[in-house]
Biotite code that builds the C-alpha atoms (Angstrom):
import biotite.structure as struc

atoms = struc.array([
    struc.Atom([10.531, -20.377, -5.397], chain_id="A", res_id=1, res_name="UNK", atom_name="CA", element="C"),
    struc.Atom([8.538, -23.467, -6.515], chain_id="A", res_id=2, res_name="UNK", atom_name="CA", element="C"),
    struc.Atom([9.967, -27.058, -6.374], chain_id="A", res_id=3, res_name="UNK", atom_name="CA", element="C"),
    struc.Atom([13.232, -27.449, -8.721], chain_id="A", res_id=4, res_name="UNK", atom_name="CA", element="C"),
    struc.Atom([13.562, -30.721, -7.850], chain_id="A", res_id=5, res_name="UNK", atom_name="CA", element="C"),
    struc.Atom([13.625, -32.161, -11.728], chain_id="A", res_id=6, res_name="UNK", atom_name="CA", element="C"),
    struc.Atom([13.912, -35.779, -10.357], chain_id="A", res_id=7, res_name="UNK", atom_name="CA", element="C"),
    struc.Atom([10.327, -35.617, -9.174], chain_id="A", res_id=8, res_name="UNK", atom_name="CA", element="C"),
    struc.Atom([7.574, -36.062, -12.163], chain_id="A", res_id=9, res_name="UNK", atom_name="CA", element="C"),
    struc.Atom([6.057, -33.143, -13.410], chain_id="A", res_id=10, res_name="UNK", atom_name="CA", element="C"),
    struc.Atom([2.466, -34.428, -12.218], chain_id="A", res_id=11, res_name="UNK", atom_name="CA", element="C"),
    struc.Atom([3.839, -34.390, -8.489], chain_id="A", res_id=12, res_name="UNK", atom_name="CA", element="C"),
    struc.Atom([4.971, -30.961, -8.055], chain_id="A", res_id=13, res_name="UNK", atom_name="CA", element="C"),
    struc.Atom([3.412, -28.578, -6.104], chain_id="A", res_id=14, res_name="UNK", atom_name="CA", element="C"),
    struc.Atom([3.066, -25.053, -7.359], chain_id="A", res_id=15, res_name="UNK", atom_name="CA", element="C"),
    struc.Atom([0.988, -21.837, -6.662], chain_id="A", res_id=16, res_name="UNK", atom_name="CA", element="C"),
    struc.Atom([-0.914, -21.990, -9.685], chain_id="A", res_id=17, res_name="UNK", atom_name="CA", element="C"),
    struc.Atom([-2.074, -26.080, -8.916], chain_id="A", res_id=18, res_name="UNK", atom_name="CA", element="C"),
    struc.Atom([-5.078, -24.110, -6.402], chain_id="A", res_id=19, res_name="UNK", atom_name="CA", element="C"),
    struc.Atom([-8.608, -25.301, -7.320], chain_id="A", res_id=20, res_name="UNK", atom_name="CA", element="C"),
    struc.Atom([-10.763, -22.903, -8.278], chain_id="A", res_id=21, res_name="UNK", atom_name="CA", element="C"),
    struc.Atom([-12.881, -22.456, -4.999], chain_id="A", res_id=22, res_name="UNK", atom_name="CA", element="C"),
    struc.Atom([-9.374, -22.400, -2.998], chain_id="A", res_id=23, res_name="UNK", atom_name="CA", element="C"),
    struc.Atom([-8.252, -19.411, -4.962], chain_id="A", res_id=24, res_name="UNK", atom_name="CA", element="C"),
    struc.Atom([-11.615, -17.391, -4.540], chain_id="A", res_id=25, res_name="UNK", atom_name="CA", element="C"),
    struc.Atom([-11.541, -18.215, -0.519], chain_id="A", res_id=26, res_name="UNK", atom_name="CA", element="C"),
    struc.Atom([-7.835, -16.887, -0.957], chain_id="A", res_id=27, res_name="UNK", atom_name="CA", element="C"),
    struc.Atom([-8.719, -13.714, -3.199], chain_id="A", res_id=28, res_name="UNK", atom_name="CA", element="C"),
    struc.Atom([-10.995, -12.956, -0.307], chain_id="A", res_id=29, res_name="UNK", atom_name="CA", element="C"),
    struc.Atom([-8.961, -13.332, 2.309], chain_id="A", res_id=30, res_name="UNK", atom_name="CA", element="C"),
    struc.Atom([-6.540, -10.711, 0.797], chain_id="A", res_id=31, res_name="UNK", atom_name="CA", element="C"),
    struc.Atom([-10.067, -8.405, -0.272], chain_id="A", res_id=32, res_name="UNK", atom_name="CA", element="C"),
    struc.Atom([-10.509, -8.663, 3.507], chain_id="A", res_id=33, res_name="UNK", atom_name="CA", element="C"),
    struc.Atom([-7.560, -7.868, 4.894], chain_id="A", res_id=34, res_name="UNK", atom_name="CA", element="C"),
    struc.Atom([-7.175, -5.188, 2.898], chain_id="A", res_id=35, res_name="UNK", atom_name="CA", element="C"),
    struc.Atom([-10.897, -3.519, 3.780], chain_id="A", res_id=36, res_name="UNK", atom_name="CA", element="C"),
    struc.Atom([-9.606, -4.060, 7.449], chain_id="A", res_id=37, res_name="UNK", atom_name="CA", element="C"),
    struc.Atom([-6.180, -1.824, 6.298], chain_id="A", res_id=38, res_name="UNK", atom_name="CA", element="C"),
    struc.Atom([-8.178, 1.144, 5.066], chain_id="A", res_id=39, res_name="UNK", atom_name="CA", element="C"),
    struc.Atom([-10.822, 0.400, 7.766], chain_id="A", res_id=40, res_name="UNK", atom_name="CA", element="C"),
    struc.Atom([-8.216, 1.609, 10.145], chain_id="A", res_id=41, res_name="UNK", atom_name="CA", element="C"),
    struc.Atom([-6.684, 4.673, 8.489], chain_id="A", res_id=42, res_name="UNK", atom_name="CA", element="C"),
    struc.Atom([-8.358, 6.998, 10.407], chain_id="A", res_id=43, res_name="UNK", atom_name="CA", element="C"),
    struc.Atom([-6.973, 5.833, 13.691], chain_id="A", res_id=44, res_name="UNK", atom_name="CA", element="C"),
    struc.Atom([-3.516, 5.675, 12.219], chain_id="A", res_id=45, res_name="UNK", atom_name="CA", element="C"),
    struc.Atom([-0.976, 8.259, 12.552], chain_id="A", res_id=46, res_name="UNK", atom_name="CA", element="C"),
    struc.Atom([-0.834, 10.596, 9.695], chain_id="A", res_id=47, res_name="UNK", atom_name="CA", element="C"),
    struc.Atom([3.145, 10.721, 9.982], chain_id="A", res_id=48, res_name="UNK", atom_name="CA", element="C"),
    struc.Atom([4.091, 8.501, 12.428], chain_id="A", res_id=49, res_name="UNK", atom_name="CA", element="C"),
    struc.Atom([7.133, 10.117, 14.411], chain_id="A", res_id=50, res_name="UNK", atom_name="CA", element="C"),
    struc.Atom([5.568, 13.336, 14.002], chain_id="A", res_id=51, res_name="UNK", atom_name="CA", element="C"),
    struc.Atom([3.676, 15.155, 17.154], chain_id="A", res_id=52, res_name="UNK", atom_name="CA", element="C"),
    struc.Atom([0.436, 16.776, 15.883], chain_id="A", res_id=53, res_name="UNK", atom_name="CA", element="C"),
    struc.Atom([1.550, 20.251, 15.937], chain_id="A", res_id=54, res_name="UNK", atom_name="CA", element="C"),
    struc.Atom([4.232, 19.317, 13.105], chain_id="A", res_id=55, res_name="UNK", atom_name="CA", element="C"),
    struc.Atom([1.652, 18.142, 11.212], chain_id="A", res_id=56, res_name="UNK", atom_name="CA", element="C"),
    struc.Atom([-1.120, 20.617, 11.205], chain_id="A", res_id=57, res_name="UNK", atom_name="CA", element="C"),
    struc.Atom([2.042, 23.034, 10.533], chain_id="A", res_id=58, res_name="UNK", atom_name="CA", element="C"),
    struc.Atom([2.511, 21.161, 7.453], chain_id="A", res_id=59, res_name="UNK", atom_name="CA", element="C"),
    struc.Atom([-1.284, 20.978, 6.532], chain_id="A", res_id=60, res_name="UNK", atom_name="CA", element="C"),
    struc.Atom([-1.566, 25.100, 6.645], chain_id="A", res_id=61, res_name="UNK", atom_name="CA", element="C"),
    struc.Atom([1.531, 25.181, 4.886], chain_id="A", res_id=62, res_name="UNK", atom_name="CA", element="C"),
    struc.Atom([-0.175, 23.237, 2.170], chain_id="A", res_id=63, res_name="UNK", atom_name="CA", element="C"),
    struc.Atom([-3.282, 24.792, 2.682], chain_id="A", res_id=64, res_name="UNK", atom_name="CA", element="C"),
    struc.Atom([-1.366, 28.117, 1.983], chain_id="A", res_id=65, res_name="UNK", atom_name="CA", element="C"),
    struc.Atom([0.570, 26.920, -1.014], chain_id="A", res_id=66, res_name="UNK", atom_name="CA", element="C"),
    struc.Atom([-2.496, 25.588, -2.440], chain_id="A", res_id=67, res_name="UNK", atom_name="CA", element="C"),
    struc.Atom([-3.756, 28.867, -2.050], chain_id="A", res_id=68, res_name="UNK", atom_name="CA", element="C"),
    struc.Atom([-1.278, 30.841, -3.366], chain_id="A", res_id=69, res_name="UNK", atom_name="CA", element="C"),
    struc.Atom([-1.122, 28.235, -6.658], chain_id="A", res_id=70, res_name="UNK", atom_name="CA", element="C"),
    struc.Atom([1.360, 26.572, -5.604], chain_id="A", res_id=71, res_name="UNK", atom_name="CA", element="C"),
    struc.Atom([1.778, 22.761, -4.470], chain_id="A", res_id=72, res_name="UNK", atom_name="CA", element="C"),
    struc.Atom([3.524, 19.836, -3.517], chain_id="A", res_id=73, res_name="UNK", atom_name="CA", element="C"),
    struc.Atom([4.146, 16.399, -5.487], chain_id="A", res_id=74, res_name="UNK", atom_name="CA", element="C"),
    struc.Atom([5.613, 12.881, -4.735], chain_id="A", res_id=75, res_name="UNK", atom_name="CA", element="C"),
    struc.Atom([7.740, 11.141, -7.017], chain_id="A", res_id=76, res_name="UNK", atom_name="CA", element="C"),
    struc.Atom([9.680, 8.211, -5.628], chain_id="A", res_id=77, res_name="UNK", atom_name="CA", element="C"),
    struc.Atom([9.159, 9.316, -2.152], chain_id="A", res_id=78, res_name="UNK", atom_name="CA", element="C"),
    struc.Atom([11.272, 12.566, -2.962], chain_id="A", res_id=79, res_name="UNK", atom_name="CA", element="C"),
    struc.Atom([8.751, 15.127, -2.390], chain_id="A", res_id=80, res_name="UNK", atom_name="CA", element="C"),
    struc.Atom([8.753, 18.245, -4.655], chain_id="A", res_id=81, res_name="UNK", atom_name="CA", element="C"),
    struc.Atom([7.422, 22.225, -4.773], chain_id="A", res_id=82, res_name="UNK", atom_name="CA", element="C"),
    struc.Atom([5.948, 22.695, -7.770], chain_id="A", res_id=83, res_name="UNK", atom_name="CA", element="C"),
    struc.Atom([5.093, 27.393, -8.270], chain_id="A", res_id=84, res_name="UNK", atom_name="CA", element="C"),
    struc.Atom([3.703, 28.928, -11.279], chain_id="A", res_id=85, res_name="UNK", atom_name="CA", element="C"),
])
C-alpha cells in the first residue's frame, strides 16, 4: 500500500499514480514486452506440465473424438466439465 503516513504533507508523498507521463509509457512497455516474450515461448512450454506426452495426446484424441461425436469439454473456474447433446 501507498504511504499512510498523514504527518507527511500531501505534496510529499509518493504514490503510483505521481509517474510522469513518459515514465508510465516506458513502463506500459515493459509489461507489452514481457508479455510478447510469455506467448513468444508457448510453444516450447509444456502443454500440461506433469504430464508425459502420451497422457496428453490421449487426452487430445479423446477430445478430438468427443468433438466428433458432438460432444465437448468446458472450463469454468478450473473445474472442467462434459458438456453431450
Amino acid at each position: 500500500m501507498g504511504n499512510l503516513d498523514q504527518t507527511q504533507p500531501r505534496h510529499a508523498r509518493q504514490a503510483p499514480h505521481d509517474l510522469s507521463p513518459e515514465q508510465f509509457r516506458a513502463l506500459g512497455r515493459q509489461v507489452v514486452d514481457q508479455i510478447a516474450d510469455f506467448l513468444a515461448s508457448l510453444p516450447g512450454r509444456p502443454v500440461a506440465p506433469g504430464a508425459a506426452p502420451a497422457q496428453v495426446r490421449a487426452w487430445q484424441e479423446e477430445l478430438h473424438r468427443l468433438g466428433a461425436s458432438g460432444d465437448y469439454f468446458f472450463s469454468l473456474n478450473r473445474y472442467l466439465f462434459l458438456a453431450r447433446r
